[in-house]
LOVEX-287676 format. One record per residue: residue number from 0; chain; z, x, y of N, C-alpha, C, O in turn. Coordinates in Angstrom, 2 decimals, padded with zeros to 5 digits, always signed. Example, Ala and Ser with C-alpha at 12.3 -4.5 7.8 and 13.67 -1.06 7.14 Angstrom:
<rs>
nr,kette,npz,npx,npy,capz,capx,capy,cpz,cpx,cpy,opz,opx,opy
0,A,+007.80,+013.19,-005.69,+007.80,+012.30,-004.50,+007.80,+013.20,-003.30,+008.46,+014.24,-003.32
1,A,+007.08,+012.85,-002.25,+007.14,+013.67,-001.06,+007.87,+012.90,+000.03,+008.04,+013.41,+001.14
</rs>
This chain:
<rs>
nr,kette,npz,npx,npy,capz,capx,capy,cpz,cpx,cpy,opz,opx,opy
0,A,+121.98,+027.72,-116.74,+122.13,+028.15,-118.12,+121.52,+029.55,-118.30,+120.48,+029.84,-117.73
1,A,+122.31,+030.58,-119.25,+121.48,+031.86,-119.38,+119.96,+031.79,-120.01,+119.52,+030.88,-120.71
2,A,+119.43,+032.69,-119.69,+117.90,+032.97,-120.42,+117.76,+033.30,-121.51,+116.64,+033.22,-122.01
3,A,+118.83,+033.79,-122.23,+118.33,+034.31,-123.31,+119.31,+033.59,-124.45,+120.44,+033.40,-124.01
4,A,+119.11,+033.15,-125.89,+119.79,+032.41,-126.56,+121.42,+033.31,-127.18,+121.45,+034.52,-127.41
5,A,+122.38,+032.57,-127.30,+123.80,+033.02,-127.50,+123.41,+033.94,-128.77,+123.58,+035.16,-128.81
6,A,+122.95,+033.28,-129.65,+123.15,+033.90,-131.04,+124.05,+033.58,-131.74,+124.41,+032.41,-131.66
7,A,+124.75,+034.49,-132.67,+125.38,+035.07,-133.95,+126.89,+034.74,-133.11,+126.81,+035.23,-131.98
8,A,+127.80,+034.27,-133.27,+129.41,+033.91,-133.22,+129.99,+034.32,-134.48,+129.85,+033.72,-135.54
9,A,+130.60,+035.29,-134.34,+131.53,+035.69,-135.27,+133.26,+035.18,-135.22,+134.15,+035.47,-134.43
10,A,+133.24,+034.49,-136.17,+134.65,+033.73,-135.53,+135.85,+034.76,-136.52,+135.73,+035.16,-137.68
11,A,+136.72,+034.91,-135.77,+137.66,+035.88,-136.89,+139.04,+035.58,-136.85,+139.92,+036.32,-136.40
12,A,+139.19,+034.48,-137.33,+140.37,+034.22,-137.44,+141.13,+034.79,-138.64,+140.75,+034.89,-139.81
13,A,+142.63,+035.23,-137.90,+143.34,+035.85,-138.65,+143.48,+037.33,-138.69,+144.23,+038.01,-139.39
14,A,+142.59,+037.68,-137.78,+142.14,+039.20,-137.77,+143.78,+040.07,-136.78,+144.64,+039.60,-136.04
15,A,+143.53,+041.32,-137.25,+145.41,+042.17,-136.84,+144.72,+042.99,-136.05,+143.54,+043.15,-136.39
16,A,+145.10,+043.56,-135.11,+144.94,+044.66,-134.27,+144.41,+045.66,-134.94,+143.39,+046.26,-134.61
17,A,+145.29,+045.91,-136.17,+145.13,+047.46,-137.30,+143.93,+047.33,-137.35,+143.29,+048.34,-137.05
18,A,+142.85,+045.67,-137.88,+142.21,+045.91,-138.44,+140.70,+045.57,-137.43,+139.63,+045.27,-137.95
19,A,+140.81,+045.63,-136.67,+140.21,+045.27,-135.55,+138.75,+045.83,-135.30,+137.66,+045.28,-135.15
20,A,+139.22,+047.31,-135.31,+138.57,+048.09,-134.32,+137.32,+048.40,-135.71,+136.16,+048.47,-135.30
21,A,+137.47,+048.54,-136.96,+136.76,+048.56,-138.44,+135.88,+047.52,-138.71,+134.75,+047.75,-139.15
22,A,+136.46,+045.95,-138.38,+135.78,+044.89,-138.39,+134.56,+044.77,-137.25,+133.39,+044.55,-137.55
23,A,+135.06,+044.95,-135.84,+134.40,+044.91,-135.07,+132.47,+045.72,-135.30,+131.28,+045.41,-135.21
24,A,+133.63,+047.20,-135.72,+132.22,+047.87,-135.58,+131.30,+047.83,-136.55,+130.31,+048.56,-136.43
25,A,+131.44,+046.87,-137.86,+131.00,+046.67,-138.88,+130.28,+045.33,-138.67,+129.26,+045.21,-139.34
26,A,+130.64,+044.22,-137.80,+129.78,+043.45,-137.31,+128.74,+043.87,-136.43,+127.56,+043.57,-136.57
27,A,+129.45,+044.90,-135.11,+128.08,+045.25,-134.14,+126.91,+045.97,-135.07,+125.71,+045.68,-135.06
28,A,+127.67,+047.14,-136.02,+126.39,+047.77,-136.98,+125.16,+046.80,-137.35,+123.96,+047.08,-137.27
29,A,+125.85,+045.32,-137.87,+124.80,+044.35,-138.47,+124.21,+043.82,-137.24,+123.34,+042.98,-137.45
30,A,+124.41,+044.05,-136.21,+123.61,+043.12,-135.35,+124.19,+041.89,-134.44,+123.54,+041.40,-133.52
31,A,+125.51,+041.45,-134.81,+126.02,+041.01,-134.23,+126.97,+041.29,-132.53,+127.43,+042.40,-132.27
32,A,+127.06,+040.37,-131.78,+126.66,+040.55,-130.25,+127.83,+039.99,-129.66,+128.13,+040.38,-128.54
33,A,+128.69,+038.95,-130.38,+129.35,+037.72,-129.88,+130.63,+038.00,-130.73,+130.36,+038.01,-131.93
34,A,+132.13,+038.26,-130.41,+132.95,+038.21,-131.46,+134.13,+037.46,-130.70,+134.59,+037.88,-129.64
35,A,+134.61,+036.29,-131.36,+135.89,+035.58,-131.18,+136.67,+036.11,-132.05,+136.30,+036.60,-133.12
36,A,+137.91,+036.05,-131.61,+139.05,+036.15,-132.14,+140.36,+034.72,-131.24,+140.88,+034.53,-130.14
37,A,+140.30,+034.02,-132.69,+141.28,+033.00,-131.91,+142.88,+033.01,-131.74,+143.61,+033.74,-132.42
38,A,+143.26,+032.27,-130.94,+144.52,+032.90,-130.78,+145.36,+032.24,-130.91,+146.30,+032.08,-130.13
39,A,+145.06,+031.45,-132.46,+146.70,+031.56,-133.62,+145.81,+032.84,-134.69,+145.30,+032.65,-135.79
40,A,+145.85,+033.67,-134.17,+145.58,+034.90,-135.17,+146.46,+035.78,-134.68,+146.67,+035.85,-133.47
41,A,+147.15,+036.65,-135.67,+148.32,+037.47,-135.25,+147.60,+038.48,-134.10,+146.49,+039.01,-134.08
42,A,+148.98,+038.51,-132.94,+148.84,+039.47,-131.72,+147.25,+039.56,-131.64,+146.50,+040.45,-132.02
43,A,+146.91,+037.89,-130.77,+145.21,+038.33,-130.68,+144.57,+039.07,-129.74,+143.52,+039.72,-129.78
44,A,+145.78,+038.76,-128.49,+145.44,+039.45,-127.50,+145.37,+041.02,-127.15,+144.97,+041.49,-126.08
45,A,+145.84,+041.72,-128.24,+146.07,+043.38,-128.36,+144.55,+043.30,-129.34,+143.98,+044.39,-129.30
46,A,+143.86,+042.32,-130.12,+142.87,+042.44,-130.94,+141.67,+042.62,-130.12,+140.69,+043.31,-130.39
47,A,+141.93,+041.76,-128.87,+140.59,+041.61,-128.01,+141.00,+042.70,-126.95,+140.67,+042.24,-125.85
48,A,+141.43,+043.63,-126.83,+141.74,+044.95,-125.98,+141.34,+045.56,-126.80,+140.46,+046.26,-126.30
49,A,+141.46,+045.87,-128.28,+141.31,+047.24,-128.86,+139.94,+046.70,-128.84,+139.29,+047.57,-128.27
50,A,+138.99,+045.53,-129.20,+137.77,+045.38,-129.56,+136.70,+046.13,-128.60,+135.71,+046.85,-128.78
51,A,+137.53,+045.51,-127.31,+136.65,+045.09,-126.12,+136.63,+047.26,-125.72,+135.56,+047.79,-125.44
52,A,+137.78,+047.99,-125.79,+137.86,+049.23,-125.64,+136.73,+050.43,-126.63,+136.12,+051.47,-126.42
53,A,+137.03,+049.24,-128.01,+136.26,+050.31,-128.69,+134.85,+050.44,-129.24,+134.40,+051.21,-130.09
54,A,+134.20,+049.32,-128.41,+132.78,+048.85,-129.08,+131.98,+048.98,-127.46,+132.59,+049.18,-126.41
55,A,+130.36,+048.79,-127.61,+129.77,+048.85,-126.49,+129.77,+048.00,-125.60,+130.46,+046.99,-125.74
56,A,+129.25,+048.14,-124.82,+129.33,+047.10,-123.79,+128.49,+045.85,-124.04,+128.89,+044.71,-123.81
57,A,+127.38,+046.15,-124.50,+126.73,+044.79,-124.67,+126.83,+044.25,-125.69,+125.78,+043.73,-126.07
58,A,+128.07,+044.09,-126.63,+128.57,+043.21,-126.93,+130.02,+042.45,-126.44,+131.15,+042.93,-126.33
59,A,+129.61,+041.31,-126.24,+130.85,+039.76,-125.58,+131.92,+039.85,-126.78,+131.66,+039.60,-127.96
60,A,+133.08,+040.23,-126.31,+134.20,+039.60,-126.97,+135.53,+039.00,-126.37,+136.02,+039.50,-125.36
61,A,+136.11,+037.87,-127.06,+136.53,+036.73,-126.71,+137.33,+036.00,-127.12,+137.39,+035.87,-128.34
62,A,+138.03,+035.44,-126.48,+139.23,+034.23,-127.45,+139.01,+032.83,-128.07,+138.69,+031.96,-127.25
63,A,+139.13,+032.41,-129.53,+138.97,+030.96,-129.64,+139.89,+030.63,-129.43,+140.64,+031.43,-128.89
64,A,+140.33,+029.43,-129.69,+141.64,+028.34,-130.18,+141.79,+028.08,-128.28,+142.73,+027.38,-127.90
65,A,+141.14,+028.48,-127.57,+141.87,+028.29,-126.38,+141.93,+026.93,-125.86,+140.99,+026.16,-125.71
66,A,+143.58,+026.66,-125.50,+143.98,+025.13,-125.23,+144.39,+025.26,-123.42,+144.52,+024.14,-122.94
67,A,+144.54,+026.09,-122.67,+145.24,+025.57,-121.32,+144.43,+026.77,-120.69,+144.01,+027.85,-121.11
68,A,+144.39,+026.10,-119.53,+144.51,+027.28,-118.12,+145.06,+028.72,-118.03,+144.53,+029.83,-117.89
69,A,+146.59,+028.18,-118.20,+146.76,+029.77,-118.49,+146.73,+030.75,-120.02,+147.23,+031.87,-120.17
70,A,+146.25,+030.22,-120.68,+145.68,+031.04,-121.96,+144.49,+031.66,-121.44,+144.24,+032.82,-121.76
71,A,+143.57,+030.87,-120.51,+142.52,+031.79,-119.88,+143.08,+032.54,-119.23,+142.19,+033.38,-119.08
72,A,+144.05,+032.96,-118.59,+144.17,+033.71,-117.49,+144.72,+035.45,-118.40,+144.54,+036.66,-118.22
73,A,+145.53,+034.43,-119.49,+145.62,+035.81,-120.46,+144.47,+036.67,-121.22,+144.32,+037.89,-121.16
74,A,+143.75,+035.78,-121.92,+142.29,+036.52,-122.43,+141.54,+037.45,-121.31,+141.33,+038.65,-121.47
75,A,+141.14,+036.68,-120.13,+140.90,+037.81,-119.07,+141.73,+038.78,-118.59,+141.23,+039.67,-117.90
76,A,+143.04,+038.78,-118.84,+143.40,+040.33,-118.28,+143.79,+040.68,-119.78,+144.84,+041.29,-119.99
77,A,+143.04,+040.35,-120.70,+142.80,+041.65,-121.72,+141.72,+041.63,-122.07,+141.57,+041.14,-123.19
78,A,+140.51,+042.10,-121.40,+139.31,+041.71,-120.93,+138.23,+041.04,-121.75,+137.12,+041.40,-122.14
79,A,+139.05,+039.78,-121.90,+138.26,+038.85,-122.76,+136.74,+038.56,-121.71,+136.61,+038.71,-120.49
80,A,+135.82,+038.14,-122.65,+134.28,+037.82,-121.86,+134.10,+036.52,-121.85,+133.30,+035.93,-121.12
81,A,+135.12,+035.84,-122.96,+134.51,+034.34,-123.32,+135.61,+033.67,-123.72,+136.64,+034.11,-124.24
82,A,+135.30,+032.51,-123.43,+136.26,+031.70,-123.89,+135.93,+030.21,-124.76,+135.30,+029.31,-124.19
83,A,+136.30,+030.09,-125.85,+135.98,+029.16,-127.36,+137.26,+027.91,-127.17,+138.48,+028.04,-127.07
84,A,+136.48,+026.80,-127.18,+137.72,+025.86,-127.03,+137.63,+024.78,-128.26,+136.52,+024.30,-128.48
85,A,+138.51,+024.46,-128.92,+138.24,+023.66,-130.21,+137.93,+021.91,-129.92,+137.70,+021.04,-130.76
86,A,+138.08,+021.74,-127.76,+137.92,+020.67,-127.62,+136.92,+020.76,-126.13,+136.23,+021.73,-125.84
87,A,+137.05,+019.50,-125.30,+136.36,+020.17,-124.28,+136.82,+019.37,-123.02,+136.16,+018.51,-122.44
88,A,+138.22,+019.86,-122.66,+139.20,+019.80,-121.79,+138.63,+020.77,-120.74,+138.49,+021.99,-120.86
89,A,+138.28,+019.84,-119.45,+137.47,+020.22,-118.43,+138.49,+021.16,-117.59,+137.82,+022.05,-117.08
90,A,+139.72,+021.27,-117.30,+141.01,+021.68,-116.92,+140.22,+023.40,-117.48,+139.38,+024.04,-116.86
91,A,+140.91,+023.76,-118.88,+139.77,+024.93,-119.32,+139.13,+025.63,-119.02,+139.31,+026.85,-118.91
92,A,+137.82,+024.76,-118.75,+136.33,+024.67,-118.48,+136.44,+025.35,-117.24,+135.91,+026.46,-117.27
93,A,+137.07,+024.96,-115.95,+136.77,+025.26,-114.72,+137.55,+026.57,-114.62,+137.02,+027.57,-114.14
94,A,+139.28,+026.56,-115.26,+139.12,+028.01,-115.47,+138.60,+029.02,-116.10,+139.02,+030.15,-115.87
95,A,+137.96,+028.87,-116.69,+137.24,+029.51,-117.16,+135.95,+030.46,-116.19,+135.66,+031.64,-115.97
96,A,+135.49,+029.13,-115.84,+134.29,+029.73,-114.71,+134.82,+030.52,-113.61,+134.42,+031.60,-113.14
97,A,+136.08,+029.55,-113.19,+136.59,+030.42,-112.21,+136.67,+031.79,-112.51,+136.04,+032.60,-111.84
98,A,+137.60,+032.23,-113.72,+137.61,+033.92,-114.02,+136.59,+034.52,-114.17,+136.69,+035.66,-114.63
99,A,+135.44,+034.06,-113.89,+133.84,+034.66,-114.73,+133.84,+034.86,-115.96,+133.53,+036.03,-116.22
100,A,+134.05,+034.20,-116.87,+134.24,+034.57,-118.39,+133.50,+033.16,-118.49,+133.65,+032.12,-117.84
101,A,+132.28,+033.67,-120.04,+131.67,+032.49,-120.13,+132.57,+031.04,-121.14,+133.64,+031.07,-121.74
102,A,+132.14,+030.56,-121.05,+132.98,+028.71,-121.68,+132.01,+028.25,-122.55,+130.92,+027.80,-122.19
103,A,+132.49,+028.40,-124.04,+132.66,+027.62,-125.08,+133.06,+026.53,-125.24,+133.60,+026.60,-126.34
104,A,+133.21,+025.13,-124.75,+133.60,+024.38,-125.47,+133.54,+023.47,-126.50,+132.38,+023.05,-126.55
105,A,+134.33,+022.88,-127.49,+134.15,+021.85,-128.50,+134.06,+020.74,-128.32,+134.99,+020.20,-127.72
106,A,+132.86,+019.88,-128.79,+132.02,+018.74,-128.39,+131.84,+018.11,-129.61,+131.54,+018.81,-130.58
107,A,+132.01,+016.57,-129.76,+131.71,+016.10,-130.83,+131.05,+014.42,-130.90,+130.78,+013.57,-131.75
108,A,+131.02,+014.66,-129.04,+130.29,+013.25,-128.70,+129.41,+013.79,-127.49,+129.66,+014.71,-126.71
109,A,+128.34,+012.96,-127.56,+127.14,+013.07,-126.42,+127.67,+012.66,-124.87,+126.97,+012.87,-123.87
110,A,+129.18,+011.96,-124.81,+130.24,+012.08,-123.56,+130.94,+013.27,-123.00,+131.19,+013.52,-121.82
111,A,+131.27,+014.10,-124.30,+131.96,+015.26,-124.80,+131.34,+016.15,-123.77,+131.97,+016.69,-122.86
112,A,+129.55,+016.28,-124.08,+129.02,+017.12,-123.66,+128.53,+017.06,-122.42,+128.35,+018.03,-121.69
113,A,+128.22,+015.54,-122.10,+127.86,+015.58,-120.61,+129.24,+016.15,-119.58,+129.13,+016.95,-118.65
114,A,+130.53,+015.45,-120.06,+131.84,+016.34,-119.22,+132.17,+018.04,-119.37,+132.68,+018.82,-118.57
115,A,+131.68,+018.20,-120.62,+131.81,+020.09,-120.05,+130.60,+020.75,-119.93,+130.64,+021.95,-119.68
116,A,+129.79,+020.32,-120.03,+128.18,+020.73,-118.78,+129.02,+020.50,-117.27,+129.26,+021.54,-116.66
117,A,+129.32,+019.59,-116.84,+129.26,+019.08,-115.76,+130.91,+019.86,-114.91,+130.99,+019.95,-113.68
118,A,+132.01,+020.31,-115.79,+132.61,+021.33,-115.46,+132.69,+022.38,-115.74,+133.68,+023.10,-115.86
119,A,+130.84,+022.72,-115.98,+130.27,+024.38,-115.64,+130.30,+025.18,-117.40,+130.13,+026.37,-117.65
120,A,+130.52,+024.19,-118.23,+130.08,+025.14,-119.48,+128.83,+025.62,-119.62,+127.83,+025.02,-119.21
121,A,+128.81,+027.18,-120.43,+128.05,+027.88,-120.77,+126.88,+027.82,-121.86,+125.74,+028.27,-121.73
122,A,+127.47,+027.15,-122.99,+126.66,+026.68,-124.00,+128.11,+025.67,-124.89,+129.34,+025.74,-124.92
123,A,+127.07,+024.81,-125.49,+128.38,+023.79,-126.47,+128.68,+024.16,-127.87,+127.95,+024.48,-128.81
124,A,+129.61,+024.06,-127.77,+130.36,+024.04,-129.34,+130.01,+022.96,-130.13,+130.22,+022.11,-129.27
125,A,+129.58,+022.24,-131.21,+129.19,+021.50,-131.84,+130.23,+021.41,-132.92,+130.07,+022.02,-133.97
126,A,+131.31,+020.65,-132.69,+132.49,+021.20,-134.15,+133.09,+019.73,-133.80,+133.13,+019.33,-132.63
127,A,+133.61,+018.82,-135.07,+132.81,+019.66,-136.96,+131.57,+019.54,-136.84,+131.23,+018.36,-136.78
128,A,+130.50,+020.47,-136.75,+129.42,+020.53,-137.26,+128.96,+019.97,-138.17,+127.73,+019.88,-138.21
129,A,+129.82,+019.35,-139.28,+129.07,+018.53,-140.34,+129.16,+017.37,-140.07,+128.45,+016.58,-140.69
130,A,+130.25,+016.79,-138.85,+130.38,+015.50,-138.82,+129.35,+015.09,-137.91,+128.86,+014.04,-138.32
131,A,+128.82,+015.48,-136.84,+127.41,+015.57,-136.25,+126.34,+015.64,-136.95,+125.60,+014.66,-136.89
132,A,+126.03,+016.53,-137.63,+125.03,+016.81,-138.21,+123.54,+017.62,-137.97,+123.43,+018.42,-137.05
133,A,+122.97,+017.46,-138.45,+121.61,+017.88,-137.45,+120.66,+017.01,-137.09,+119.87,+017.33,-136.21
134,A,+120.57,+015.61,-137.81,+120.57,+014.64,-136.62,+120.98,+014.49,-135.33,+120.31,+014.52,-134.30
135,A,+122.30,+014.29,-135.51,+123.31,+013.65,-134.21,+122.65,+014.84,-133.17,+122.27,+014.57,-132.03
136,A,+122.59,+016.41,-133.86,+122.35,+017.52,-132.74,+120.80,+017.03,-131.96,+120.67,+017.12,-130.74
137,A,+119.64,+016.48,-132.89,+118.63,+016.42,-132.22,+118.30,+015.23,-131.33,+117.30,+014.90,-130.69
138,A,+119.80,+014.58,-131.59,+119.51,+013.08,-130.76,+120.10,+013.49,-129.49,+119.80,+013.08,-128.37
139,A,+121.18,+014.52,-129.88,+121.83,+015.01,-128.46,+120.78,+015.60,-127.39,+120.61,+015.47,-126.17
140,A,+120.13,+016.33,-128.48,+118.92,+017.32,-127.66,+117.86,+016.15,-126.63,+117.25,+016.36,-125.58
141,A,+117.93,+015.53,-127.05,+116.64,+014.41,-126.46,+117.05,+013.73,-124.82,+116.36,+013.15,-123.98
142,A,+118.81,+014.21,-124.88,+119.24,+013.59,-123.29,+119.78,+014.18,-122.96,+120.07,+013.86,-121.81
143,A,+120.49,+015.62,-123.46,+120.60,+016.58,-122.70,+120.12,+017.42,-121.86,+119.00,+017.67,-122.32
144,A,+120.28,+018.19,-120.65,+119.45,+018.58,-119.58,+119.01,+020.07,-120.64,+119.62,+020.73,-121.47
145,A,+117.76,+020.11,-120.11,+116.85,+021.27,-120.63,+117.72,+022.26,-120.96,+118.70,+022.47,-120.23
146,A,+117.46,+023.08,-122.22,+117.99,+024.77,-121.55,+119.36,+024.64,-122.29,+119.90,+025.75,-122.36
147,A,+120.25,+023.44,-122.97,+121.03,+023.05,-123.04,+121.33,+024.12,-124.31,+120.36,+024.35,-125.02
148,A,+122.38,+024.66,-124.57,+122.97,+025.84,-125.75,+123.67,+025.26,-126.75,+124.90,+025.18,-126.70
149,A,+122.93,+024.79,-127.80,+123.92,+023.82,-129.14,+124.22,+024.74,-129.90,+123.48,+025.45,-130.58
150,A,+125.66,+024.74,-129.77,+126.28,+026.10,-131.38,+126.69,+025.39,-132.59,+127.88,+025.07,-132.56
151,A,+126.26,+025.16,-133.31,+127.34,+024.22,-134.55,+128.44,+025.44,-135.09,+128.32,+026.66,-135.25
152,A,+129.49,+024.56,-135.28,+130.48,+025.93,-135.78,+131.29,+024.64,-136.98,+131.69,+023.50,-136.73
153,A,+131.28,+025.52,-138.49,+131.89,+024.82,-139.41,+131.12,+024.83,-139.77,+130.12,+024.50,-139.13
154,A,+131.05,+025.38,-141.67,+130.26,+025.32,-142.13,+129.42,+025.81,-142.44,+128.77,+025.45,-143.41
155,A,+129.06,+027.14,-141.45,+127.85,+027.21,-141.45,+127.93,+028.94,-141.84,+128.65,+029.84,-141.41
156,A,+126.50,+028.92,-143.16,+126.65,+029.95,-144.17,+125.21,+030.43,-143.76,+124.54,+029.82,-142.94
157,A,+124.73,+031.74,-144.48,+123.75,+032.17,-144.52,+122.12,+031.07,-145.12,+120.91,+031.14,-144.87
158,A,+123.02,+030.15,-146.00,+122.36,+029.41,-146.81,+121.66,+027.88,-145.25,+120.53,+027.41,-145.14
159,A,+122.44,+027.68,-144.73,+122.78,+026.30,-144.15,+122.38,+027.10,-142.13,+122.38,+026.38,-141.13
160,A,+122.22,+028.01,-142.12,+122.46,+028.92,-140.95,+120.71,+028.08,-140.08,+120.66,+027.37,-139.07
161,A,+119.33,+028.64,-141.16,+118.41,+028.71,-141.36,+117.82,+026.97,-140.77,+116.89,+026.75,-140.00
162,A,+118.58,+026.11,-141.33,+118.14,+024.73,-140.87,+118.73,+024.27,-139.68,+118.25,+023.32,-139.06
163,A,+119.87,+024.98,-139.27,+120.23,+024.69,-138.06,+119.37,+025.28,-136.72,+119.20,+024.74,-135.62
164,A,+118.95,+026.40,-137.17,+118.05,+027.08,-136.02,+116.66,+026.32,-135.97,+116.20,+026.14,-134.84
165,A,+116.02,+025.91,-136.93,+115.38,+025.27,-136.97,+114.84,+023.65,-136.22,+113.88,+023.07,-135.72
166,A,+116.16,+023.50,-136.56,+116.40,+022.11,-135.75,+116.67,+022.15,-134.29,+116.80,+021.30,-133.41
167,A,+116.73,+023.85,-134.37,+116.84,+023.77,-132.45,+118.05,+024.34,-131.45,+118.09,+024.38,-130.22
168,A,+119.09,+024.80,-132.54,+120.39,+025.05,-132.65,+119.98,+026.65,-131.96,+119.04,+027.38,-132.28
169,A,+120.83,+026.81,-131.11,+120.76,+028.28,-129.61,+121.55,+029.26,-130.85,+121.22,+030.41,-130.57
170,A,+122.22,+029.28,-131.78,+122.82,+030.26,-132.41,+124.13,+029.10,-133.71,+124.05,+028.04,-134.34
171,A,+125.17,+030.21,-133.48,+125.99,+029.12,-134.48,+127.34,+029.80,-134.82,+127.15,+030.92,-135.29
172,A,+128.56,+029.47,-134.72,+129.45,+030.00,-134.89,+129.87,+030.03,-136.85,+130.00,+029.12,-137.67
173,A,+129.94,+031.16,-136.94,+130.51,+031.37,-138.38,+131.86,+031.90,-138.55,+132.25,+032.85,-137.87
174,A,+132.66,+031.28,-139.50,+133.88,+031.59,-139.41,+134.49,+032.39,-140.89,+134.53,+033.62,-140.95
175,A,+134.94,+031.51,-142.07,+135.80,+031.73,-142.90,+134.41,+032.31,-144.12,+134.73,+032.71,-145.25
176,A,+133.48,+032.28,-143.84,+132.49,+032.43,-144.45,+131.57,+034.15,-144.80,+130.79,+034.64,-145.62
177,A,+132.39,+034.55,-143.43,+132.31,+035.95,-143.06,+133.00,+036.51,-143.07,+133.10,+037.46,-143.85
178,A,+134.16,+036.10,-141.89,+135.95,+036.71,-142.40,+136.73,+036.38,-142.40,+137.06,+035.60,-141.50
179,A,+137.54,+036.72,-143.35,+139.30,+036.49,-143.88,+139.51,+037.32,-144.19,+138.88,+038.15,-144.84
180,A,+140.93,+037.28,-143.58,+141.86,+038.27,-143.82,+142.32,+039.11,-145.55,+142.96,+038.52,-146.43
181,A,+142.04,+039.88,-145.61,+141.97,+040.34,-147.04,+140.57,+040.90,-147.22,+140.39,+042.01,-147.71
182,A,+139.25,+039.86,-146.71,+138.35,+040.56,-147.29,+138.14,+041.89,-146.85,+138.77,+042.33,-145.89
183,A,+137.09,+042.76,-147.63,+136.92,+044.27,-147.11,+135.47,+044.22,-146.50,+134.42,+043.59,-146.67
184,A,+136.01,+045.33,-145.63,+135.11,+045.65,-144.75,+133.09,+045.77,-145.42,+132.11,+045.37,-144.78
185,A,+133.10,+046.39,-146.74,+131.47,+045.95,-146.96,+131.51,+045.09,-146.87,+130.78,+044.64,-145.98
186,A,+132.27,+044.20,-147.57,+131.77,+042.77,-148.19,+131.80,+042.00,-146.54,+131.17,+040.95,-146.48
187,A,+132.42,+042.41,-145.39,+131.93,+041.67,-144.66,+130.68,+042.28,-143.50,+130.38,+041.78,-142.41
188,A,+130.25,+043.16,-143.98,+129.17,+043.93,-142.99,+127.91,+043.06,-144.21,+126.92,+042.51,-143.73
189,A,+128.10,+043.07,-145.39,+127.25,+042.46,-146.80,+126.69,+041.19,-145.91,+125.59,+041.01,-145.39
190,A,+127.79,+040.44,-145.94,+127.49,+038.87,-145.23,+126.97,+038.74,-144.20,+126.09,+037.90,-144.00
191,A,+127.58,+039.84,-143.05,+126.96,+039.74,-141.60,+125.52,+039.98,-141.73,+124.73,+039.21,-141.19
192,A,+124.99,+041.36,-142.64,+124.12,+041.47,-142.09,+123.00,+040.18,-142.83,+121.79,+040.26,-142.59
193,A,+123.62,+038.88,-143.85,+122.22,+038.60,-144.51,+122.46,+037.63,-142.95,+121.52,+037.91,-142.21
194,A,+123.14,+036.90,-142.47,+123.34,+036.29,-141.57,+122.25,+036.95,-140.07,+121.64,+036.28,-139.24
195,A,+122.31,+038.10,-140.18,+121.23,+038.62,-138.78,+119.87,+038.04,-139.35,+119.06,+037.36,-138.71
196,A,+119.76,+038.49,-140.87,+118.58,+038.80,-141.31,+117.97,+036.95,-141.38,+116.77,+036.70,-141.34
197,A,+118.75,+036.15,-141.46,+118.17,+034.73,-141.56,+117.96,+034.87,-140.06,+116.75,+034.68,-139.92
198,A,+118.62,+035.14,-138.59,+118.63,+034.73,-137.54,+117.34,+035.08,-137.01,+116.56,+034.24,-136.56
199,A,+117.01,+036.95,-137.08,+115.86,+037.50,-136.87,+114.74,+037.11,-137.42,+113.67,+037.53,-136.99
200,A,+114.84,+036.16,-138.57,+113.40,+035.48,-139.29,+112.97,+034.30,-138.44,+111.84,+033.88,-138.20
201,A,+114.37,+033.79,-138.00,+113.80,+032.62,-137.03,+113.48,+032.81,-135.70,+112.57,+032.30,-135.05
202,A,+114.46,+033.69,-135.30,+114.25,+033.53,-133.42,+112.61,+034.48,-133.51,+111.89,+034.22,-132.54
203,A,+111.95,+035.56,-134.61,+110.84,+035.76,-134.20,+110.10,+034.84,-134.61,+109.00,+035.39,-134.65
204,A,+109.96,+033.73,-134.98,+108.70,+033.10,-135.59,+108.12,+032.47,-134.55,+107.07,+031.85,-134.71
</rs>
């Protein structure tokens, strides 16, 4: 497992090529590190080329929605870093590792998670996040192997961000909460950054 915690998931569904390269750099400004773009979002794969071209290097960007093998094989030759799965289809999983691109997958049982640990995931997806809870997450925590990366994704606001880290949660995917299509660019650098500003209160304490 990596050393250092995932963080901030910016999920962007719906996001256009046009508007890509504006969004992007308006998340890295706030602090954000991690950007999905899933792929029922129009032409995602020209989204994660212009991203990945026009932002720094040390920020990961990446495909959600990913369902097969060869959807990985596409995100990496448009130099996707990561790969977000809404389930946790080990098939995926192994390509995934195979391409060197890290693995997201979606977990919603403590079976879920022992099978994509065990075909080499990176950190877990926790989705629906509300149907788990932050119970279910700390009961998971108690038999999962050390070191283990819980993301809850769904749900999760600047308000609700704060108790999840708390409870132990490696970072957290945010989605419709940050962006949609239509909103403008302050209003989503506005959101990102209160979102750093809850993250940085916790990971220093």
């Amino acid at each position: 497992m990596p050393s250092t915690l995932t963080g901030l998931i910016a999920i962007l569904r719906g996001l256009t090529p046009e508007e890509a390269p504006a969004v992007g750099r308006a998340l890295y400004e706030a602090g954000f590190r991690t950007l999905e773009v899933p792929l029922n979002s129009p032409n995602p794969l020209e989204s994660i080329r212009l991203l990945r071209k026009d932002l720094p290097q040390d920020i990961q960007v990446g495909a959600g929605t990913v369902l097969t093998p060869a959807q990985v094989a596409d995100v990496a030759a448009a130099g996707g870093q990561l790969i977000v799965s809404p389930n946790a289809n080990t098939e995926v999983i192994a390509a995934t590792v195979d391409s060197g691109l890290a693995s997201y997958p979606g977990v919603a049982t403590p079976s879920e998670a022992f099978a994509a640990l065990s075909a080499g995931a990176t950190a877990l997806k926790i989705f629906p996040s509300e149907t788990v809870g932050i119970a279910g997450m700390k009961a998971w925590s108690s038999v999962l192997p050390a070191g283990t990366q819980l993301l809850p994704v769904g749900g999760v606001d600047d308000q609700t961000l704060g108790t999840w880290l708390q409870a132990g949660a490696a970072g957290a995917g945010v989605g419709s909460w940050l962006y949609k299509p239509g909103r403008s660019i302050d209003e989503i650098a506005e959101r990102a950054a209160s979102l750093v500003t809850v993250w940085t209160t916790h990971t220093a304490a």
